[in-house]
Backbone as JSON Lines, residues from 0, in Angstrom:
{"i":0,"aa":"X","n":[-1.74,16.48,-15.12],"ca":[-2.66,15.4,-15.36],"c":[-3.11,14.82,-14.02]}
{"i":1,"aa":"X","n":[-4.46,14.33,-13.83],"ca":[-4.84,14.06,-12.93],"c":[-5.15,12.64,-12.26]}
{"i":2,"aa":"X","n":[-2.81,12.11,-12.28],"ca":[-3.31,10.48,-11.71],"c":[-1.75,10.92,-11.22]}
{"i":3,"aa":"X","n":[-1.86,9.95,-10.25],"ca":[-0.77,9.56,-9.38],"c":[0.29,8.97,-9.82]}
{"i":4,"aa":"X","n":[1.39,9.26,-9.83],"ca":[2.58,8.7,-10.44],"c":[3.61,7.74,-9.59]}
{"i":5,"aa":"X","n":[2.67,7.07,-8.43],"ca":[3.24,5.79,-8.22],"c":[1.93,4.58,-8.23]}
{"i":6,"aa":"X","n":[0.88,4.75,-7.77],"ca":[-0.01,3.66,-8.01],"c":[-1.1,4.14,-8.59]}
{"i":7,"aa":"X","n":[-0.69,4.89,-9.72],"ca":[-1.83,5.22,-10.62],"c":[-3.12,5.75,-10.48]}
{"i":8,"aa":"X","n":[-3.59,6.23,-9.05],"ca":[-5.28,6.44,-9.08],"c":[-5.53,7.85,-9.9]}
{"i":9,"aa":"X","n":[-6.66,7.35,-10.43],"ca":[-7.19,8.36,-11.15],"c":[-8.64,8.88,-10.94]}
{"i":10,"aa":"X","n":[-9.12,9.85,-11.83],"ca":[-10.73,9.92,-11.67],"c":[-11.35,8.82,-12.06]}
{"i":11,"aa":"X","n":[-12.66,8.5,-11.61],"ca":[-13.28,7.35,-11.45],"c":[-14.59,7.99,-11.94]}
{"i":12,"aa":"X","n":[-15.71,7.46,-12.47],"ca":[-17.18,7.8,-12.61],"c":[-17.77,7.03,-11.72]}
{"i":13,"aa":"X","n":[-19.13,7.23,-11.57],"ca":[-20.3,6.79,-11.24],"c":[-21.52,7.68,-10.77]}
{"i":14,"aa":"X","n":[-22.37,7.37,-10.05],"ca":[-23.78,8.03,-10.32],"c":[-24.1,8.75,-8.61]}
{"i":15,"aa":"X","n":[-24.33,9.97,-8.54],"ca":[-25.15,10.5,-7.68],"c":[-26.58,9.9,-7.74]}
{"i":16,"aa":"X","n":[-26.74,9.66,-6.07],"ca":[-28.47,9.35,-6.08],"c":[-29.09,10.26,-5.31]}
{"i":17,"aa":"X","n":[-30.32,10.99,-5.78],"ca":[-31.08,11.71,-5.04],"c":[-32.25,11.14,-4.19]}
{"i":18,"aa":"X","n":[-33.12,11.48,-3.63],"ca":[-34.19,10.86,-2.39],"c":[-34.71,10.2,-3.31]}
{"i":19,"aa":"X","n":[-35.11,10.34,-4.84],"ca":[-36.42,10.0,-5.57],"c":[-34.97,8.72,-6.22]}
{"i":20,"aa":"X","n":[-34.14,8.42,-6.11],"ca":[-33.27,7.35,-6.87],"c":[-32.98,7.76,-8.22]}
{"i":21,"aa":"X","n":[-33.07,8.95,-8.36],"ca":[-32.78,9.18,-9.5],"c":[-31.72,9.2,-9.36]}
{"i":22,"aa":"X","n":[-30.37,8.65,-11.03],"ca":[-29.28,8.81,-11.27],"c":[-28.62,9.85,-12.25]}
{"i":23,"aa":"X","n":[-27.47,10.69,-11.72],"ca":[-26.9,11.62,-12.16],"c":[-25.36,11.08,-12.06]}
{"i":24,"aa":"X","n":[-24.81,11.16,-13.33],"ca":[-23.58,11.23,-13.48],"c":[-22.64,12.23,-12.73]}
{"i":25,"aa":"X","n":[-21.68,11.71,-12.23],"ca":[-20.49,11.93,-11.29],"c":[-19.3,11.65,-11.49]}
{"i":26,"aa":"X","n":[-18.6,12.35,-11.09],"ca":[-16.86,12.12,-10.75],"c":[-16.35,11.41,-9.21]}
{"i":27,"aa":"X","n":[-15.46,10.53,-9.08],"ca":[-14.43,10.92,-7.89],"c":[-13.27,11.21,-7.85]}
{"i":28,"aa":"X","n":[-12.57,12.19,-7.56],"ca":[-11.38,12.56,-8.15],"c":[-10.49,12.46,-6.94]}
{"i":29,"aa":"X","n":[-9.47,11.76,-6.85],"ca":[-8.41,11.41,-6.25],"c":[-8.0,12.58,-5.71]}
{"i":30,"aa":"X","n":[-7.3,12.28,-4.46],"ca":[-6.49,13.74,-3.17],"c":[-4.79,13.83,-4.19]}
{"i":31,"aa":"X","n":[-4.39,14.3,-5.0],"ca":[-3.94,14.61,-5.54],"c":[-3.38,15.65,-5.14]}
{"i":32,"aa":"X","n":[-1.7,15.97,-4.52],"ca":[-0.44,16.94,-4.31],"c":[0.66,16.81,-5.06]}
{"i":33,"aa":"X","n":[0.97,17.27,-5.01],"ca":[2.41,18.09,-5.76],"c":[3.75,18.29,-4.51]}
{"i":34,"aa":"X","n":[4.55,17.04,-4.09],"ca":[5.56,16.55,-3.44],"c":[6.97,16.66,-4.42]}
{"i":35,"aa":"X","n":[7.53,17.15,-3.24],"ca":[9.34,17.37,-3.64],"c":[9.64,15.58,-2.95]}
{"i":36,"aa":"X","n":[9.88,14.13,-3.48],"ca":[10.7,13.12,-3.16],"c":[12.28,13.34,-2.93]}
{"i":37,"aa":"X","n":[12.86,12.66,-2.2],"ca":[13.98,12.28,-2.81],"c":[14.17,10.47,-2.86]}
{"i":38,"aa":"X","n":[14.82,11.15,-4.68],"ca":[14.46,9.77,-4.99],"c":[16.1,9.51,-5.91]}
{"i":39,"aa":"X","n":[16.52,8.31,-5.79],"ca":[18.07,7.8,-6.54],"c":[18.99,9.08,-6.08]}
{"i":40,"aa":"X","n":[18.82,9.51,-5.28],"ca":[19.72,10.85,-4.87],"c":[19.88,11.71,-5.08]}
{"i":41,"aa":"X","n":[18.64,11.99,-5.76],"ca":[17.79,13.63,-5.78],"c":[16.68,14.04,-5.34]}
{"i":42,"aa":"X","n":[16.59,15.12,-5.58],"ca":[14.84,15.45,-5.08],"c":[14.14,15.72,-6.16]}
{"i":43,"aa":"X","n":[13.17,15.24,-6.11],"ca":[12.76,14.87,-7.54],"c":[10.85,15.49,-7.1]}
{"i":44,"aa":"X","n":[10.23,16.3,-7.91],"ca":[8.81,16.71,-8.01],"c":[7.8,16.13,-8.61]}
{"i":45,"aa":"X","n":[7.06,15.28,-7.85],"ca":[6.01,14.36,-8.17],"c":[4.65,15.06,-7.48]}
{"i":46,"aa":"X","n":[3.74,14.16,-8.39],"ca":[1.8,13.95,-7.72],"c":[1.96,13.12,-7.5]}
{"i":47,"aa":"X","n":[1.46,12.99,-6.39],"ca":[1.24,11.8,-5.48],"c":[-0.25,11.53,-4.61]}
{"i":48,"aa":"X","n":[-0.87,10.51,-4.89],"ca":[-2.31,10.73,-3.8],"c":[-1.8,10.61,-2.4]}
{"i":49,"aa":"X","n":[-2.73,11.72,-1.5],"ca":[-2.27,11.56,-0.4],"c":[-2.14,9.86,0.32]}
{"i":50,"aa":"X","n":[-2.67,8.97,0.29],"ca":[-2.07,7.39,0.17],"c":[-0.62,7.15,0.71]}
{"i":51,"aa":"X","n":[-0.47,7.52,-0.77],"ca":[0.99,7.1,-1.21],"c":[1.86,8.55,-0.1]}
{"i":52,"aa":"X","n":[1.58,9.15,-0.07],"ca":[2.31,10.1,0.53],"c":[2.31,9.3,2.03]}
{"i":53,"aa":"X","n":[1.24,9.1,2.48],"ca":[1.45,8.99,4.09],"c":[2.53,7.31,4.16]}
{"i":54,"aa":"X","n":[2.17,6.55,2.75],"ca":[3.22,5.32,3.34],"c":[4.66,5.49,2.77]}
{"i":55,"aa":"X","n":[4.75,6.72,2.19],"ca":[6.38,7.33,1.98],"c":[6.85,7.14,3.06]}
{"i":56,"aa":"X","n":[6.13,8.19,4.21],"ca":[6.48,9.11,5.26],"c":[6.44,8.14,6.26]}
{"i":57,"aa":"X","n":[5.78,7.06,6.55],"ca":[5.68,6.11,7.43],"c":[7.2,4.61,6.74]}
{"i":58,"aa":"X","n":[7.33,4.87,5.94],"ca":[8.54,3.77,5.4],"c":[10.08,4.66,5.89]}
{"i":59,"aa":"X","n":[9.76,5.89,5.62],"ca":[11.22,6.91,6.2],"c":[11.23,6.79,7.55]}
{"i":60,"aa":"X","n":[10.71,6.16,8.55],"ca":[10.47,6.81,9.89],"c":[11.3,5.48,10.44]}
């Protein structure tokens, strides 16, 4: 599934604009990986947006 399993981001809509302003329906879809945590004293396999990944990795340091 395509949302983050610590702060939730997900796909989002809204509209492509072309030169003439015309509007076309769109996606933005979240940087979305597939991370080994360790978490309560395991390693545990989560999605995570890259986000959340870099302030894992910056809170371990």
């Amino acid at each position: 599934m395509a949302i983050c399993e610590k702060c939730g981001k997900k796909t989002t809509f809204g509209q492509s604009r072309s030169h003439s302003m015309r509007a076309t329906k769109r996606q933005f879809k979240p940087n979305l990986q597939k991370v080994t945590v360790f978490e309560n004293g395991r390693m545990v396999r989560k999605t995570l947006c890259t986000r959340c990944i870099r302030t894992l990795t910056k809170s371990t340091k």
